[in-house]
PDBQT receptor file of N, H, CA, C and O in Angstrom, charges set to zero:
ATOM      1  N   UNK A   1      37.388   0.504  -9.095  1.00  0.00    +0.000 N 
ATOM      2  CA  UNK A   1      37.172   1.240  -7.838  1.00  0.00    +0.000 C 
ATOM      3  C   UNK A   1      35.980   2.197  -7.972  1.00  0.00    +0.000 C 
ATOM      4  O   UNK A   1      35.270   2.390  -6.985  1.00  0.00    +0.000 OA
ATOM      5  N   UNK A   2      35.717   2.813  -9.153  1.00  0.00    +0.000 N 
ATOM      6  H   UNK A   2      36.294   2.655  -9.955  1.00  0.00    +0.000 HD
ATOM      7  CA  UNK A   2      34.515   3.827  -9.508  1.00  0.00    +0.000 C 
ATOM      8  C   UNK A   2      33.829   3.271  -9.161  1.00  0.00    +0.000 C 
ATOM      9  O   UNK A   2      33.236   3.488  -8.103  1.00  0.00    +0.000 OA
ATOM     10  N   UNK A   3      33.543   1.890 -10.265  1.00  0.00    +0.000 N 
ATOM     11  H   UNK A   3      34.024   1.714 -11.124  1.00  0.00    +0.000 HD
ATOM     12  CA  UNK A   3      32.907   0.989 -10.119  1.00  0.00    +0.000 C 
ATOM     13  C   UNK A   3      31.634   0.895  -8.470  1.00  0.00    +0.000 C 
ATOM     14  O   UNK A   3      30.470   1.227  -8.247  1.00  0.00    +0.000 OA
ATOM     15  N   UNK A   4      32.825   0.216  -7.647  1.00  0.00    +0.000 N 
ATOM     16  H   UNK A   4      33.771  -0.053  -7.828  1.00  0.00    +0.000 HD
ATOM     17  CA  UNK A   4      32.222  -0.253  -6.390  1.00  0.00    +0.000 C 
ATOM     18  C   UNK A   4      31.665   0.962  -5.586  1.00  0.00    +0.000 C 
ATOM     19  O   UNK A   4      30.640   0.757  -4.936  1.00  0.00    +0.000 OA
ATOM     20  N   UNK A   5      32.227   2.205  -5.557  1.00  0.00    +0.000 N 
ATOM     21  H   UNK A   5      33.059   2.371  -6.085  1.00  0.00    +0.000 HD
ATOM     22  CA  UNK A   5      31.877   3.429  -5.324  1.00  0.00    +0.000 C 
ATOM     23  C   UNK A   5      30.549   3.643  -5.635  1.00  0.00    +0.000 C 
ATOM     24  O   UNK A   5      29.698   4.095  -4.868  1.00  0.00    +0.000 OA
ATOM     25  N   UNK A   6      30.406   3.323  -6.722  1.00  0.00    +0.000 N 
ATOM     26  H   UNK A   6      31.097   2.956  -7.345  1.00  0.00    +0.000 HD
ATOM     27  CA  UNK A   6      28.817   4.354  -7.285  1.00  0.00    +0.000 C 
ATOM     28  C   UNK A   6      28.157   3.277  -6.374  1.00  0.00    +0.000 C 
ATOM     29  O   UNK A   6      27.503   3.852  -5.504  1.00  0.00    +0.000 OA
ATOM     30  N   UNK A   7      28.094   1.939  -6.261  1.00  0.00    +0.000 N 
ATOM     31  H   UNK A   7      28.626   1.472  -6.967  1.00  0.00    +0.000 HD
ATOM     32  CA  UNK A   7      27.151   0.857  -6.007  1.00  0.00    +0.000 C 
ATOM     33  C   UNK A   7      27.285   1.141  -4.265  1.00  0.00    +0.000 C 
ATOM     34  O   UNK A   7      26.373   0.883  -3.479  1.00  0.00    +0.000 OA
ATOM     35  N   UNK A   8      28.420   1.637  -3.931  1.00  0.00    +0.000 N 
ATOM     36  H   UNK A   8      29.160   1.847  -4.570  1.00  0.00    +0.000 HD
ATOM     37  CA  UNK A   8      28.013   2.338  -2.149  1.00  0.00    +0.000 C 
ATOM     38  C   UNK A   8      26.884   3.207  -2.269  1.00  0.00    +0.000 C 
ATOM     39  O   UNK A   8      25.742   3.046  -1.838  1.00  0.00    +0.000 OA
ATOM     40  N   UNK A   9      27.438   4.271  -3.003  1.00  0.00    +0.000 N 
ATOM     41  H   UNK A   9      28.366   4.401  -3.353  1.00  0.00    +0.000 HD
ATOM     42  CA  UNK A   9      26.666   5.447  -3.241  1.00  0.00    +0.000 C 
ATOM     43  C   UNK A   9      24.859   5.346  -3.381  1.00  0.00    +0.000 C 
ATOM     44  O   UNK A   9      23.972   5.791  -2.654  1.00  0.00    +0.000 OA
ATOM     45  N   UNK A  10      24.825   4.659  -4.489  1.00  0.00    +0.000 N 
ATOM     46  H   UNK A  10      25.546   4.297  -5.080  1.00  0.00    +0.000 HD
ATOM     47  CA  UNK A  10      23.785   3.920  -4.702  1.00  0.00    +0.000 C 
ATOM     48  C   UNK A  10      22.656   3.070  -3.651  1.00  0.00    +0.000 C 
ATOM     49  O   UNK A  10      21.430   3.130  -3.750  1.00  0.00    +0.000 OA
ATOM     50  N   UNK A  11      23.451   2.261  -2.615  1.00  0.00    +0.000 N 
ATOM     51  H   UNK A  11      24.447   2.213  -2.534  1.00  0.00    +0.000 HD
ATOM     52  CA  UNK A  11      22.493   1.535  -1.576  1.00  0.00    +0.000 C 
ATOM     53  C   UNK A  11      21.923   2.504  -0.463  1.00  0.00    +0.000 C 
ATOM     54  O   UNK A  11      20.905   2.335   0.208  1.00  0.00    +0.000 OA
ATOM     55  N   UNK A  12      22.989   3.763  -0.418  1.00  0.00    +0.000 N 
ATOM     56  H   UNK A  12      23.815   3.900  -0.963  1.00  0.00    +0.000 HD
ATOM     57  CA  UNK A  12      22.754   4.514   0.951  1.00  0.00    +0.000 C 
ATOM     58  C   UNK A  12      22.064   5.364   0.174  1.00  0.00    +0.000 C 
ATOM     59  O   UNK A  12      22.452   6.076  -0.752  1.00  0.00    +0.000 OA
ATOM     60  N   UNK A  13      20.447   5.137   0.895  1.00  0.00    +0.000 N 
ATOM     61  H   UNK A  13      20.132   4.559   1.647  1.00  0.00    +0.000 HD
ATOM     62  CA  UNK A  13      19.178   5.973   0.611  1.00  0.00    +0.000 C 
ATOM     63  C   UNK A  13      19.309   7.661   1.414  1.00  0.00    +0.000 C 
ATOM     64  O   UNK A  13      19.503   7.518   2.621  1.00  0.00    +0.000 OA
ATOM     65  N   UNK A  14      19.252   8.938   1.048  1.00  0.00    +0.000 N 
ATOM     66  H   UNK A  14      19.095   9.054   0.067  1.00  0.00    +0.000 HD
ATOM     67  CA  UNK A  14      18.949  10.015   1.510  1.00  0.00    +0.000 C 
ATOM     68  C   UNK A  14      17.739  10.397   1.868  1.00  0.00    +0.000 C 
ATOM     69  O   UNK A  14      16.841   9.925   1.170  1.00  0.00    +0.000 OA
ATOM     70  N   UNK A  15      17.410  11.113   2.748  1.00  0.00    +0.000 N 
ATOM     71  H   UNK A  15      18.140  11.497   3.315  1.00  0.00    +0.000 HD
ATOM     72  CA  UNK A  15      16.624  11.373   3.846  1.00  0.00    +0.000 C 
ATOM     73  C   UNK A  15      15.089  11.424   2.569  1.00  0.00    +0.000 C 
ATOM     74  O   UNK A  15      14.263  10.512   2.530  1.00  0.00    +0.000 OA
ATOM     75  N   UNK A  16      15.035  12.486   1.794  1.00  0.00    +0.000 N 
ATOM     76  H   UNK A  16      15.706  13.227   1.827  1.00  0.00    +0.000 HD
ATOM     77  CA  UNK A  16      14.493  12.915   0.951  1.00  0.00    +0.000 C 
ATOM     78  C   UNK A  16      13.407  11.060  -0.006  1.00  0.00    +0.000 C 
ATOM     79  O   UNK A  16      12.186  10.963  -0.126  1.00  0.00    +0.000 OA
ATOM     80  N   UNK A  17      14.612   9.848  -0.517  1.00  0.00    +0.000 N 
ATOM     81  H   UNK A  17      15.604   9.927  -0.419  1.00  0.00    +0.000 HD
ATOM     82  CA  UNK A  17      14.372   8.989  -0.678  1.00  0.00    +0.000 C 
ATOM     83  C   UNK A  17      13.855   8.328   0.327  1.00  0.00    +0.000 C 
ATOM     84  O   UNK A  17      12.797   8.124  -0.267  1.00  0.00    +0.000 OA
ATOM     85  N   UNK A  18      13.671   7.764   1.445  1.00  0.00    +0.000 N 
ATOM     86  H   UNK A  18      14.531   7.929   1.928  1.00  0.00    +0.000 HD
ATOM     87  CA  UNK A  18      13.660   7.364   2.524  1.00  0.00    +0.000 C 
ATOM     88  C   UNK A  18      11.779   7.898   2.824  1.00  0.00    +0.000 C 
ATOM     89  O   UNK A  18      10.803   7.167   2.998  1.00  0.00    +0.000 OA
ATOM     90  N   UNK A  19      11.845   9.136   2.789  1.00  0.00    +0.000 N 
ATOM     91  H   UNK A  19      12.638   9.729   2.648  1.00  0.00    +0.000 HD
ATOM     92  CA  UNK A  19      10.700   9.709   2.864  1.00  0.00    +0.000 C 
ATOM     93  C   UNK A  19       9.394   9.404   1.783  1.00  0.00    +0.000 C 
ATOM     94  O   UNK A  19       8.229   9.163   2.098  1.00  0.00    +0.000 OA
ATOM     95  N   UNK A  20      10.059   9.509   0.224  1.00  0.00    +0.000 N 
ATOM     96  H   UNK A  20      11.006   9.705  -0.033  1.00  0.00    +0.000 HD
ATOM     97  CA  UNK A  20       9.403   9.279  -0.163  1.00  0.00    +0.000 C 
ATOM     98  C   UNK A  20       8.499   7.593  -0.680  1.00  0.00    +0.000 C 
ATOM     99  O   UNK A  20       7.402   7.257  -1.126  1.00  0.00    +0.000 OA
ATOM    100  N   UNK A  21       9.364   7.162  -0.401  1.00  0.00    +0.000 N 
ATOM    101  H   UNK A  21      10.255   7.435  -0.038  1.00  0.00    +0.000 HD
ATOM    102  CA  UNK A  21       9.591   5.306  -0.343  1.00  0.00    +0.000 C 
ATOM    103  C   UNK A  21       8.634   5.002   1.233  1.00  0.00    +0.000 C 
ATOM    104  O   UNK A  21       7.959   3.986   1.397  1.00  0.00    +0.000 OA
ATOM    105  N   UNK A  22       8.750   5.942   2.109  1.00  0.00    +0.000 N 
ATOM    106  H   UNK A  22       9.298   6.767   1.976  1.00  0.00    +0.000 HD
ATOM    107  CA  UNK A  22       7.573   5.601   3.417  1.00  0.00    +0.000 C 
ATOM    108  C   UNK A  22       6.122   6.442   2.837  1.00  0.00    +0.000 C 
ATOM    109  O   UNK A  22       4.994   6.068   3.160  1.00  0.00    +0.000 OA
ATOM    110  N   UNK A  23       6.342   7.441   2.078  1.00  0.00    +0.000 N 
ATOM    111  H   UNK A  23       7.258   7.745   1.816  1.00  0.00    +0.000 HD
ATOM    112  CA  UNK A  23       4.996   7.764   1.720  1.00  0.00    +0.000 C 
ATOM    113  C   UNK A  23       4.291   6.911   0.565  1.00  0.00    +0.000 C 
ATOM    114  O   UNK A  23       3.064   6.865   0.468  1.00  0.00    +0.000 OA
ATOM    115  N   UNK A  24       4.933   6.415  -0.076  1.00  0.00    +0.000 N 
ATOM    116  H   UNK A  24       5.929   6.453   0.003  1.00  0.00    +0.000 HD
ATOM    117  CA  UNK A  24       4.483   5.563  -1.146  1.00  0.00    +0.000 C 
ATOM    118  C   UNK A  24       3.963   4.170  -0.303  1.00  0.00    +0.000 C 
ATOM    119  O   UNK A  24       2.749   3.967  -0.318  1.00  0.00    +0.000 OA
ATOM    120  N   UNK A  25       4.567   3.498   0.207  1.00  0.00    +0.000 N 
ATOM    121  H   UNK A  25       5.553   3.663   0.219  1.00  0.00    +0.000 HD
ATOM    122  CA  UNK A  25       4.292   2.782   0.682  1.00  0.00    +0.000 C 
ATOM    123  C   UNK A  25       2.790   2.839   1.388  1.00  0.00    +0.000 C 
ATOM    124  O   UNK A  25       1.893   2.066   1.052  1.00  0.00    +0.000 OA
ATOM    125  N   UNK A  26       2.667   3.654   2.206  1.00  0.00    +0.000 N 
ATOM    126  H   UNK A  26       3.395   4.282   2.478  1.00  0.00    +0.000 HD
ATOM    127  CA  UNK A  26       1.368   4.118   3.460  1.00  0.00    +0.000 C 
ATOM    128  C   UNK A  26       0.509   4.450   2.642  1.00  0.00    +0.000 C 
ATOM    129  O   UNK A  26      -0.624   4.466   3.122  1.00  0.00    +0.000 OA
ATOM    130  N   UNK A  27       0.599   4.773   1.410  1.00  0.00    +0.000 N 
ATOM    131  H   UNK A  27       1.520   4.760   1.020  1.00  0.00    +0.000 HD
ATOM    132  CA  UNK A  27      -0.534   5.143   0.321  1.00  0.00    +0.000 C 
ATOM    133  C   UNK A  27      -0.800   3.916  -0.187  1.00  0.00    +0.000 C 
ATOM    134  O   UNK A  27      -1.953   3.519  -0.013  1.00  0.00    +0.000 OA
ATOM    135  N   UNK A  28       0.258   2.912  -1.007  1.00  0.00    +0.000 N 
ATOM    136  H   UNK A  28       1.194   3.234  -1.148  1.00  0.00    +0.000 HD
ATOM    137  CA  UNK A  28      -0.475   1.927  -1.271  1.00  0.00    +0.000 C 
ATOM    138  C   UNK A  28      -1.226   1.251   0.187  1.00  0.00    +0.000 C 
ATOM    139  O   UNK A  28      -2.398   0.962  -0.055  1.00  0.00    +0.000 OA
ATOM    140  N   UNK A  29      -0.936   1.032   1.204  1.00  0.00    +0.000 N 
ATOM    141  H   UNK A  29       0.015   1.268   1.400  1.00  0.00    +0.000 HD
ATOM    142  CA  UNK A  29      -1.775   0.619   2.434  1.00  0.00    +0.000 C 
ATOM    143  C   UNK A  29      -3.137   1.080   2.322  1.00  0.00    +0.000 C 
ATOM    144  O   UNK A  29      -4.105   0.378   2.032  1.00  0.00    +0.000 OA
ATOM    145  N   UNK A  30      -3.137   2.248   2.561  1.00  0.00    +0.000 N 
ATOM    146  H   UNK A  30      -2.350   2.818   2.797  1.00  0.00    +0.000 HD
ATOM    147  CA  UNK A  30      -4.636   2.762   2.398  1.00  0.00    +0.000 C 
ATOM    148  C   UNK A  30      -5.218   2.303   1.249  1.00  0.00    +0.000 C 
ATOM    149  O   UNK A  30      -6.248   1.629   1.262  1.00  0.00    +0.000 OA
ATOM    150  N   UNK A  31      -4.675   2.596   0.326  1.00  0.00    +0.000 N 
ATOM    151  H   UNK A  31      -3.838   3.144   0.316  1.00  0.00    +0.000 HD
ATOM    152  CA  UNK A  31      -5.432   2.455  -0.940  1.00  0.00    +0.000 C 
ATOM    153  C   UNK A  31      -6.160   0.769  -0.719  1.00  0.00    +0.000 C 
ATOM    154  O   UNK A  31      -7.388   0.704  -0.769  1.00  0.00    +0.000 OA
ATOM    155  N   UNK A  32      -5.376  -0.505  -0.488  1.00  0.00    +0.000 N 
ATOM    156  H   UNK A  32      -4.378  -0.453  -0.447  1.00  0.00    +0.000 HD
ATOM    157  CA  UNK A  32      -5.358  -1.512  -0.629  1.00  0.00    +0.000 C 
ATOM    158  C   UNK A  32      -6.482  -1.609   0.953  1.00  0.00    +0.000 C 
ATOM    159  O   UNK A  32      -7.198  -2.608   1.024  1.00  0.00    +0.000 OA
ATOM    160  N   UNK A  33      -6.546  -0.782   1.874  1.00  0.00    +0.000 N 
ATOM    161  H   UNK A  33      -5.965   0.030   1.816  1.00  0.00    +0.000 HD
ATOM    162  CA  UNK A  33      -7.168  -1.204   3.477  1.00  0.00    +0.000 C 
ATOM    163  C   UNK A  33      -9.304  -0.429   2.398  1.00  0.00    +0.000 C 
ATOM    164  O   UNK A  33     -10.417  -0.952   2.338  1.00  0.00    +0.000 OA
ATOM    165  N   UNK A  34      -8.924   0.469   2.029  1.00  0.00    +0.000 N 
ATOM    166  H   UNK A  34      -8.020   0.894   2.078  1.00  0.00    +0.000 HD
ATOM    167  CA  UNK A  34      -9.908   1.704   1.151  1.00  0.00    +0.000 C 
ATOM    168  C   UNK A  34     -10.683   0.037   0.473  1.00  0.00    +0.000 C 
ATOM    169  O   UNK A  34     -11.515  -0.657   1.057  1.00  0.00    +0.000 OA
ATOM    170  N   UNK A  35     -10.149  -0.176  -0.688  1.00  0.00    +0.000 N 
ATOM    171  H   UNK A  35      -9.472   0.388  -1.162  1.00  0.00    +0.000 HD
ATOM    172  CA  UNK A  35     -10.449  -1.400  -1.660  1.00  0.00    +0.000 C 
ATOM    173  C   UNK A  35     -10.795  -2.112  -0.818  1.00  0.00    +0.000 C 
ATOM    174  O   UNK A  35     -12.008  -1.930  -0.721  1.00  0.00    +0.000 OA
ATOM    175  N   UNK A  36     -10.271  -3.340   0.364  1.00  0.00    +0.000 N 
ATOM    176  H   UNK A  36      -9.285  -3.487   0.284  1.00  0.00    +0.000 HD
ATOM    177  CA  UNK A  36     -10.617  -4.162   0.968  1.00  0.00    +0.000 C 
ATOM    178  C   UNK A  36     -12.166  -3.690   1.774  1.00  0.00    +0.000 C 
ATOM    179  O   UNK A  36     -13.222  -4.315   1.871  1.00  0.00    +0.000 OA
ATOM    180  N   UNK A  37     -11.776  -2.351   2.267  1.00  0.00    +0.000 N 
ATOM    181  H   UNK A  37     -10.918  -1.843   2.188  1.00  0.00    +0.000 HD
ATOM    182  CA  UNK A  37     -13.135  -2.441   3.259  1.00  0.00    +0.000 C 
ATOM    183  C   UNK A  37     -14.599  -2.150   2.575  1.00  0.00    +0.000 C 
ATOM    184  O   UNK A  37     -15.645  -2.044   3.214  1.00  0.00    +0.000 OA
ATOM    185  N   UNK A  38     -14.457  -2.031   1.020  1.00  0.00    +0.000 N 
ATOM    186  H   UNK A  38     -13.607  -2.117   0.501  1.00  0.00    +0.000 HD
ATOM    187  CA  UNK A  38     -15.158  -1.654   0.079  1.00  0.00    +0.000 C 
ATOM    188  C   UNK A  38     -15.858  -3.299   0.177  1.00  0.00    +0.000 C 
ATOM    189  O   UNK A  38     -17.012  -3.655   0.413  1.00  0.00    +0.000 OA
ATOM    190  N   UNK A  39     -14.822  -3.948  -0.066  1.00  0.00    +0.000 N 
ATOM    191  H   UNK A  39     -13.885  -3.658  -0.258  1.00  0.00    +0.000 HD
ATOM    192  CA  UNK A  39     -15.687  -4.925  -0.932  1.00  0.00    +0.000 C 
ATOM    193  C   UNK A  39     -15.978  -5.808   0.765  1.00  0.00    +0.000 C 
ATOM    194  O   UNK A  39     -16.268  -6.996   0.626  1.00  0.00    +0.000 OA
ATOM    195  N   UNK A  40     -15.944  -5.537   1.555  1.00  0.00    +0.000 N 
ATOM    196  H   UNK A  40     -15.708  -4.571   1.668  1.00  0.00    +0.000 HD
ATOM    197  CA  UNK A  40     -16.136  -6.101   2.784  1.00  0.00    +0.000 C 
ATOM    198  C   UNK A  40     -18.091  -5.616   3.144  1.00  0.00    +0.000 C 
ATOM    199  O   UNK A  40     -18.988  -6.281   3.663  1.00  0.00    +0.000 OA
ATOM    200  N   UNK A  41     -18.081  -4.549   2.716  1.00  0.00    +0.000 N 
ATOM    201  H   UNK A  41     -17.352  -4.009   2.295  1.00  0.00    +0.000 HD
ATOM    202  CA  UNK A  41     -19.142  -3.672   3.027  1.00  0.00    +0.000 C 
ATOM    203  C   UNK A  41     -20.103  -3.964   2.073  1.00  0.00    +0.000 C 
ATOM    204  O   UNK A  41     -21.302  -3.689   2.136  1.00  0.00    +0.000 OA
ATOM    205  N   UNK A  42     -19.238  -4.798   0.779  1.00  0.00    +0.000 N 
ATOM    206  H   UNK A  42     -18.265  -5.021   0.727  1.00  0.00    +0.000 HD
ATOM    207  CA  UNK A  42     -20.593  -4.983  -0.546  1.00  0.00    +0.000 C 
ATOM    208  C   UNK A  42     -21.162  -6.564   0.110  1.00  0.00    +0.000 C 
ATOM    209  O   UNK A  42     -22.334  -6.941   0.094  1.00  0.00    +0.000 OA
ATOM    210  N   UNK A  43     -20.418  -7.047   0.462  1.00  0.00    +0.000 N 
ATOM    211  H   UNK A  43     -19.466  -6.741   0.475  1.00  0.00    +0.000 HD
ATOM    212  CA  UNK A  43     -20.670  -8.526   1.049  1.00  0.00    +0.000 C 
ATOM    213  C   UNK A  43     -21.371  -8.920   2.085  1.00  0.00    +0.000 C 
ATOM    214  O   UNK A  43     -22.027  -9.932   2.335  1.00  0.00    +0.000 OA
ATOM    215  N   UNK A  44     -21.043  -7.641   2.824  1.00  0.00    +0.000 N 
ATOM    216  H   UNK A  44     -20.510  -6.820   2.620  1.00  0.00    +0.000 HD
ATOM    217  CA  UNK A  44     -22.330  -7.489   4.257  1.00  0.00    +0.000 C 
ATOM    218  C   UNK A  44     -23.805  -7.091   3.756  1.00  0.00    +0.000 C 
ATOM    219  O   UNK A  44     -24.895  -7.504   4.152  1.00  0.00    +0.000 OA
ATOM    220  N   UNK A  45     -23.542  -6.316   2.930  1.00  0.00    +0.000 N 
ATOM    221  H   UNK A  45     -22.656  -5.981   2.609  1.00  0.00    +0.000 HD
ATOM    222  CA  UNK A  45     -24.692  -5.515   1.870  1.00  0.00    +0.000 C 
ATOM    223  C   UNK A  45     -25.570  -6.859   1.602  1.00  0.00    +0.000 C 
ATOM    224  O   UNK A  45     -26.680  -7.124   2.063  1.00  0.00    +0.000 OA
ATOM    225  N   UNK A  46     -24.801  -7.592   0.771  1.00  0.00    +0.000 N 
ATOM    226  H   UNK A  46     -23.900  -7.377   0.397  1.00  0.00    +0.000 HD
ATOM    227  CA  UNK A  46     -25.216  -8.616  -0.236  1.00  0.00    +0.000 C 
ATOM    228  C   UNK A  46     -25.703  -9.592   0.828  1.00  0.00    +0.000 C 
ATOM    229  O   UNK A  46     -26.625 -10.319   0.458  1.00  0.00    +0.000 OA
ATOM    230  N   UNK A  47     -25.172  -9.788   2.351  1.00  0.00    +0.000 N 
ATOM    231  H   UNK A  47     -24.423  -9.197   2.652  1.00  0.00    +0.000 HD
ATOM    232  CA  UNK A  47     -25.903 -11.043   2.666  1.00  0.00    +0.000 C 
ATOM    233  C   UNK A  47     -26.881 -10.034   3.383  1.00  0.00    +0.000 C 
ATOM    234  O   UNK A  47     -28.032 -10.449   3.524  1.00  0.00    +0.000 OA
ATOM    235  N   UNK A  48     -26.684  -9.166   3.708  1.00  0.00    +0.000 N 
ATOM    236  H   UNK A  48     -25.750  -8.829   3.593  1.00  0.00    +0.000 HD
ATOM    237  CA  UNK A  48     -28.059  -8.604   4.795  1.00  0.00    +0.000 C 
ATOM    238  C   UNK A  48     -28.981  -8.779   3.602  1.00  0.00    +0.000 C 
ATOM    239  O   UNK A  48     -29.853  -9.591   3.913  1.00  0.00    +0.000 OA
ATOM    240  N   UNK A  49     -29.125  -8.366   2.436  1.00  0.00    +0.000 N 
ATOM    241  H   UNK A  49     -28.416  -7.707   2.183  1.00  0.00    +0.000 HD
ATOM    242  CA  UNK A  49     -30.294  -8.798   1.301  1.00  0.00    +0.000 C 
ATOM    243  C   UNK A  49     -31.114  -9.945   1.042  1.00  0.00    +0.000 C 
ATOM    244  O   UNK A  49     -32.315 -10.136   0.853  1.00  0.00    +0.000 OA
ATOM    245  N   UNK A  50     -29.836 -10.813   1.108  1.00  0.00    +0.000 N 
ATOM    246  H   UNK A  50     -28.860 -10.658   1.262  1.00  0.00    +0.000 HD
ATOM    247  CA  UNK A  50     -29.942 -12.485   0.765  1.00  0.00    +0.000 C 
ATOM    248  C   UNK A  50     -30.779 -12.800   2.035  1.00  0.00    +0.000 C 
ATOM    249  O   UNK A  50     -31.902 -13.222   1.757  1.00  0.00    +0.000 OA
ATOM    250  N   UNK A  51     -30.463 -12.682   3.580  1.00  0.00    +0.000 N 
ATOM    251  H   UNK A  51     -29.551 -12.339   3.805  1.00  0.00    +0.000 HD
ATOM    252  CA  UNK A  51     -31.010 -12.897   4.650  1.00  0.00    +0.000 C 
ATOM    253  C   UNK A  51     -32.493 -12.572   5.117  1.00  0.00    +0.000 C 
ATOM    254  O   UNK A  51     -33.381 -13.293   5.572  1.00  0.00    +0.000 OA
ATOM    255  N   UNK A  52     -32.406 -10.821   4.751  1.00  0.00    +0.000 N 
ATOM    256  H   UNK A  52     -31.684 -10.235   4.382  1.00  0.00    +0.000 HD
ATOM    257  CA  UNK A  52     -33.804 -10.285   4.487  1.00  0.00    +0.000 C 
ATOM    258  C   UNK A  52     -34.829 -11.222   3.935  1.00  0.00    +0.000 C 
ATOM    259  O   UNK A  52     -35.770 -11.738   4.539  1.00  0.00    +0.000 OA
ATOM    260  N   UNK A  53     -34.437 -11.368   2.514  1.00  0.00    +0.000 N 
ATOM    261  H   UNK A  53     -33.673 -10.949   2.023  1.00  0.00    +0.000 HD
ATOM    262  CA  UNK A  53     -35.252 -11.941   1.358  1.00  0.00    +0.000 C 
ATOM    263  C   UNK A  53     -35.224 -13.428   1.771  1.00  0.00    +0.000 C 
ATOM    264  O   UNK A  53     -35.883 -14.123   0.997  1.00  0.00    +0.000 OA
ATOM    265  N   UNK A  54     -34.698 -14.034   2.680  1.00  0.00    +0.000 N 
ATOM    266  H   UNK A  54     -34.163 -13.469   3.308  1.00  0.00    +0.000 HD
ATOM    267  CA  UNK A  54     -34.680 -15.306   3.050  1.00  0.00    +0.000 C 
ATOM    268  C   UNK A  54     -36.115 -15.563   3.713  1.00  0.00    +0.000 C 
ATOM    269  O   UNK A  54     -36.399 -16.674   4.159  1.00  0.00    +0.000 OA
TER     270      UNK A  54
């Protein structure tokens, strides 16, 4: 019975968890949108060069 108890206890996230599990999340987003638009911007870079020099 402890047992199954702790594993209730356990699934039901508190406000505090909940919060920090949505901030983690929205950070990796950015981080990963940050990285993507990086290398989006080296590639525009790289063909406006290639095009130029064409």
């Amino acid at each position: 019975m402890l047992h199954h108890h702790d594993d209730k206890k356990r699934r039901s996230l508190t406000v505090a968890e909940k919060l920090a599990i949505i901030v983690i999340v929205v950070l990796i987003i950015v981080i990963l949108l940050l990285v993507f638009n990086k290398q989006v911007m080296a590639y525009i870079e790289s063909f406006k060069n290639w095009y130029g020099n064409a």
